[in-house]
N, C-alpha and C positions, 0 to 999 in steps of 0.2 A: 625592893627590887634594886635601888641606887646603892644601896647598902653593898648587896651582894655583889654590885658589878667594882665596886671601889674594891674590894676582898681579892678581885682577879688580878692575876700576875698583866704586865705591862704589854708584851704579846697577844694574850689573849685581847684585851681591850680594844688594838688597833686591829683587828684581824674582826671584828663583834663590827667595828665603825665602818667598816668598809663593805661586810655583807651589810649594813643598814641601810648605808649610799646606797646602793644597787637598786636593792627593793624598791626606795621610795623614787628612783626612775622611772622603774618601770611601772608604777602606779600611776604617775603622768602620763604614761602613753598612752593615745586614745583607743578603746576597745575593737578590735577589727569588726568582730558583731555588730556596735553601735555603728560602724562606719559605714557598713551596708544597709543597716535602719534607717538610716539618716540620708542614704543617698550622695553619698560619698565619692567621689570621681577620682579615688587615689589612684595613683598610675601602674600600682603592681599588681589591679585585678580586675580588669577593664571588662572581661567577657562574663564575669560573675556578675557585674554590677549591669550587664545590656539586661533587658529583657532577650526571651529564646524566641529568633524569629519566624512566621508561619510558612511553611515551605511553599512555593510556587505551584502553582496546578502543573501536572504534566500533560502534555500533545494527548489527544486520543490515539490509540494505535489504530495505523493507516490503512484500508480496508486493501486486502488482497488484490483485489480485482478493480483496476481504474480504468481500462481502457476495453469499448467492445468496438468492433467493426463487422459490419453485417454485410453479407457479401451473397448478391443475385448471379446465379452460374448461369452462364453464357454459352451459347452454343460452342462443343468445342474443349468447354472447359473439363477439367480434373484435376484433383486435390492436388497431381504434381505442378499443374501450372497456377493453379491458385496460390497454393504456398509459394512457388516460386514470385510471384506477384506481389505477395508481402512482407517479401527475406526472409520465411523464417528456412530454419537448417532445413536439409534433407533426411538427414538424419533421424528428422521427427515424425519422416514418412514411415522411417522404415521399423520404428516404434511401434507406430499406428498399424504397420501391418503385423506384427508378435501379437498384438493384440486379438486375432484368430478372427471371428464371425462378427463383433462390433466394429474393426476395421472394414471389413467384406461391404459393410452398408455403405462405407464412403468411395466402394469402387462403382457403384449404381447411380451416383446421381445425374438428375437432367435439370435442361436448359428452365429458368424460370422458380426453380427450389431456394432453397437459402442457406449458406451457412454462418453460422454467430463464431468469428472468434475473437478468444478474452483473453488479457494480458493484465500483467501485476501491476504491482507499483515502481517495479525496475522495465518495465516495457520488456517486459520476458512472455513468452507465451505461456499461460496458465489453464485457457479448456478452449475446446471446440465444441460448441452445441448445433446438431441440425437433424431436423424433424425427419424422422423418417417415415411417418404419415400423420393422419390427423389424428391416432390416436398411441405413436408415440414418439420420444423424443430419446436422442441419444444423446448422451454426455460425455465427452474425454476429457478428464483433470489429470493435470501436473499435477503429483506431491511428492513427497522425499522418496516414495519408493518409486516412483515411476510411475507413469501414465496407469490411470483407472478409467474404466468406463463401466457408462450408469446406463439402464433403458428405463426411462421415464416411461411413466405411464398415465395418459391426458383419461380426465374423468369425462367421457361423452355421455350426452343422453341419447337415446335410439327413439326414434317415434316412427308411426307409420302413416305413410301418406297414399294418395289416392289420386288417380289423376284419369283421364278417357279425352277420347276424341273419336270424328269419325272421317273417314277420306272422302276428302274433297278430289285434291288433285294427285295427291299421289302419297306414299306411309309412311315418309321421308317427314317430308312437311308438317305430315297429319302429327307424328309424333313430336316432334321439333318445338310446335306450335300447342302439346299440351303440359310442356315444360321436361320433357324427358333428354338427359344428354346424350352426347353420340355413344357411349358404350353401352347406353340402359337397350337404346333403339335397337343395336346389333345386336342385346342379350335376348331382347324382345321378340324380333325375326329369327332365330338362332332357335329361339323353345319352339317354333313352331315352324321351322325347314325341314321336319320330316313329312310335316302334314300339307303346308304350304309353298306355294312355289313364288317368292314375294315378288319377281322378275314381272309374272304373269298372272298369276291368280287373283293377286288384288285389283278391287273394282272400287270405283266411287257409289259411297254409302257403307260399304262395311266400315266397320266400328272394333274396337275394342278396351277394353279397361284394363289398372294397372293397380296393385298394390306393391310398394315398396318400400324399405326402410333410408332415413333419413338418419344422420349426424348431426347430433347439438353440441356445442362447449360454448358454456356462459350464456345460454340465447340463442347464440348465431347459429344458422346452419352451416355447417364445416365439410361433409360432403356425403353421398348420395350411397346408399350401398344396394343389398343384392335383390332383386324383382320378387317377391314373395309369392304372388299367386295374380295371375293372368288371365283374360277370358278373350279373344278373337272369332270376329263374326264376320264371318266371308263369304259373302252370296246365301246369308241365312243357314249356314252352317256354326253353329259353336264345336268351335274349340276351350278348354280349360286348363291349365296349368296350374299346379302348385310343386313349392319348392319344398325339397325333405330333409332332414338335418345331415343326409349325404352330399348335398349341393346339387344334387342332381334333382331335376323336374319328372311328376308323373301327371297323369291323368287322374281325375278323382277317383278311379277305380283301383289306380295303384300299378297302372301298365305306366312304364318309360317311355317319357315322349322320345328319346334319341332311339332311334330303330336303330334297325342292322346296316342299313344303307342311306345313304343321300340321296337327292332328289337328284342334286346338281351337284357335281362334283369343284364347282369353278362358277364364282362371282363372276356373270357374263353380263352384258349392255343387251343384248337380243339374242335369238335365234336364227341362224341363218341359215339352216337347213334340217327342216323334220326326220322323223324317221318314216322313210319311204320303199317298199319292197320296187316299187316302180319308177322311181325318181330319174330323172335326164340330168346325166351328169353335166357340172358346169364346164369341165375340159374338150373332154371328149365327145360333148353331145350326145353321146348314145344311152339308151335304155342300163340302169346298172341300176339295183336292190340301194338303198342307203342306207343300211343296218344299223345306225345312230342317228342322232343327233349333235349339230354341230351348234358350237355355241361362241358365237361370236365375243371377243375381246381383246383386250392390248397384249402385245408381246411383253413377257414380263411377267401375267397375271399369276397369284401362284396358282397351279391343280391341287388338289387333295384327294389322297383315296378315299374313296366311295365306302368303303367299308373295312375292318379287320380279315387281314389277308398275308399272302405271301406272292413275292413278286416274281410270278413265272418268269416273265421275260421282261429286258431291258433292253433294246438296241437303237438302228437304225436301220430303215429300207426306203428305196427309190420311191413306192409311193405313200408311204407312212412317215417320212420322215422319222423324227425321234420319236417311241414310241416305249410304250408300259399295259404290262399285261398281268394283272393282277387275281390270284386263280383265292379265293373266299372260302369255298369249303367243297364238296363233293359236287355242289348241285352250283352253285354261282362264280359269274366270273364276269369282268371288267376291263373293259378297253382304252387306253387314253392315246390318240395318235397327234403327229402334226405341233410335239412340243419342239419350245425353245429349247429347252435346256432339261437332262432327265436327272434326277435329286437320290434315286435310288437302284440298286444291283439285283443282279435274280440272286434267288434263293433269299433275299432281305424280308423280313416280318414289318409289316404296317400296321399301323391302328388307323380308325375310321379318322379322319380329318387333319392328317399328317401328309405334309407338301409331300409330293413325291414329284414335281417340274414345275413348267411356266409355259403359259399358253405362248408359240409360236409361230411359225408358218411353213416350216421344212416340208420337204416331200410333192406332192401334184397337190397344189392347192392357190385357190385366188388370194384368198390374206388368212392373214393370224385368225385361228380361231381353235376349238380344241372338237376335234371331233370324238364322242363318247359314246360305248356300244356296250348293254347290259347281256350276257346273255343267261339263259336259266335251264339246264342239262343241255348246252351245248346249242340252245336255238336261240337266237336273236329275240332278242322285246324290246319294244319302244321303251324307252326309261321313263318316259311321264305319265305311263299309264299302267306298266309293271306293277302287279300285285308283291307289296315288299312283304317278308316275315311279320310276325307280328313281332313286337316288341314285348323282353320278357318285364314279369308282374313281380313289386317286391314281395319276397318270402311271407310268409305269413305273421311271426313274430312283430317286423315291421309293417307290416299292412293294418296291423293292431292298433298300431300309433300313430299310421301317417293318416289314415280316414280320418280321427274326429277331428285333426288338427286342420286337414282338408276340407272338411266342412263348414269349420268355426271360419276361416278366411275367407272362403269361396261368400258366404254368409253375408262377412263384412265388406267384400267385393260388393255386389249386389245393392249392400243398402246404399253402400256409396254412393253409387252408379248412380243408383232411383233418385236418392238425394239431389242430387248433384243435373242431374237432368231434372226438376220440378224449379229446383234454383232458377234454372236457365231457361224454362218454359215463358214465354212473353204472357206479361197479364192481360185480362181481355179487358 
């Protein structure tokens, strides 16, 4: 090898020495590989040589909904002055109204309800929740397409309860006191105002018993529903009621308790004058027929027509005052005189328990009362002893289905009752 380099021209030689120098530099220089094995803190690769660091936890994303404010309505109030109460736009009323039949619930609410509303994380408005009874709930949400609304639906349990009492002092009380609320007691007098006259018929000792459905959600009772079957005993008369999946009450037989006519046209406090062919007028003194009965009550009271009819007449006269003449069918007809205020026009169609005034004092009379005159082809009847129509009988298809179901209740009435008076029997 020396041999041969001595044989090379003088060029060649110096040009051989100087690629040698090179080399044997660079063979000194420390491996970049090893310098990173080694842990090397050279300055021209400083983020190779860190370890890669572990990245920071992120925030959880911020829930929607931070803020609720729960808001008892106030006499008085509606959602324009509510909203106005809590800045939000007007604008989101009128949202609320596009939204067609779930707006429609927020123009009904009363005093004592509640409504929830919810706001984001920007204190923007994001829903409105409020119950529109106990078994369901209405939702309006904010989202990117605009307000939605939801009808929740609360999972109740239904049970049936059972309750009686008997009159002590009056049916008011008597109910009040066997835990029945004021709509069950009105629904309760109401099935049996064709038959009963609660003003005056009831006596102390009559008795009757109630079955009804109750509302559970989670346990609680949440609220009271409709009277299912009924039994009233009035001077040892039974009465029975059961309800049909028309909502409407019959007799176990399957006749409607709602006859053709009322008894009493107007929630009165007394009677202040029978019907008398011979009665001494209270003006005039002299002998005059009193073809009605007058029924004492406050100016105000509403009247209701007696039955489905058409309104012969509607006027006024010097001794009738405001007055309504309501002509029923071929054979009945109906007198309301001595009103406040008349509610309907001739020739106007009525249905049975539809205001047609208010009891007041107009015409030849001592005070407010409503004097009331049945007649039947044209001749006068006392109204409290008028033999009424009978009341018609479901069809027959349904008289199929409302008897055993009739039975099965009236049944469970019954053991109740027994039960429930052995309960309360004092031991000897």
């Amino acid at each position: 090898m020396t041999k041969l380099f001595q044989l090379l021209p003088k060029g060649h030689k110096i040009a051989i020495g100087i690629v040698s120098g090179l080399m044997g530099l660079l063979l000194l220089l420390p491996d970049e590989a090893d310098s990173i094995r080694q842990g090397s803190t050279t300055a021209h690769s400083p983020q190779i040589r860190q370890p890669t660091p572990t990245p920071a936890p992120q925030p959880a994303e911020r829930p929607a909904n931070t803020r609720e404010i729960s808001i008892t309505i106030a006499p008085g109030d509606n959602l324009s002055t509510i909203f106005a109460r809590q800045g939000l736009p007007s604008g989101l009323l009128h949202e609320i109204d596009l939204l067609g039949e779930p707006g429609d619930n927020l123009k009904k609410i009363h005093p004592g309800e509640q409504i929830t509303l919810v706001y984001d994380a920007d204190d923007r408005f994001a829903a409105l929740i409020y119950p529109v009874d106990v078994a369901q709930t209405l939702e309006i949400r904010q989202t990117p397409q605009g307000l939605q609304s939801n009808m929740l639906t609360n999972e109740l349990e239904q049970r049936i309860q059972h309750t009686q009492a008997e009159v002590s002092s009056n049916f008011w009380n008597a109910a009040a006191g066997a835990g029945l609320n004021p709509t069950q007691i009105l629904h309760l007098a109401a099935m049996f105002a064709w038959d009963l006259d609660f003003a005056l018929d009831i006596r102390t000792g009559d008795r009757f018993a109630v079955l009804f459905e109750r509302s559970y959600k989670e346990g609680e009772a949440v609220a009271d529903g409709p009277i299912l079957a009924a039994e009233f005993v009035n001077q040892e008369r039974i009465y029975q009621a059961v309800r049909h999946t028309d909502g409407n009450y019959y007799s176990p037989e399957g006749r409607a308790m709602r006859k053709s006519f009322l008894r009493a046209p107007v929630n009165f406090t007394h009677i202040s004058s029978n019907f008398n062919p011979r009665r001494l007028h209270p003006v005039t003194g002299q002998i005059r027929a009193h073809n009605g009965i007058d029924y004492a009550a406050r100016t105000g009271t509403p009247v209701m027509a007696a039955g489905n009819g058409v309104v012969l007449e509607s006027g006024y006269s010097q001794f009738n005052g405001n007055y309504v003449v309501i002509r029923h069918d071929g054979t009945y007809l109906t007198k309301y005189l001595h009103l406040h205020k008349r509610m309907v026009k001739k020739g106007q169609r009525v249905k049975q328990e539809e205001q047609i005034g208010t009891v007041g004092a107009t015409g030849r009379v001592t005070g407010p009362h409503l004097h009331y005159e049945f007649l039947v082809n044209g001749v006068h009847k006392d109204p409290k002893t008028v033999i009424l129509p009978h009341a018609p009988v479901l069809p027959h298809a349904e008289l199929v289905k409302f008897r055993p179901q009739a039975q099965r209740l009236l049944a469970r009435l019954t053991q109740a009752s027994d039960t429930m008076l052995v309960s309360n029997r004092p031991s000897e």
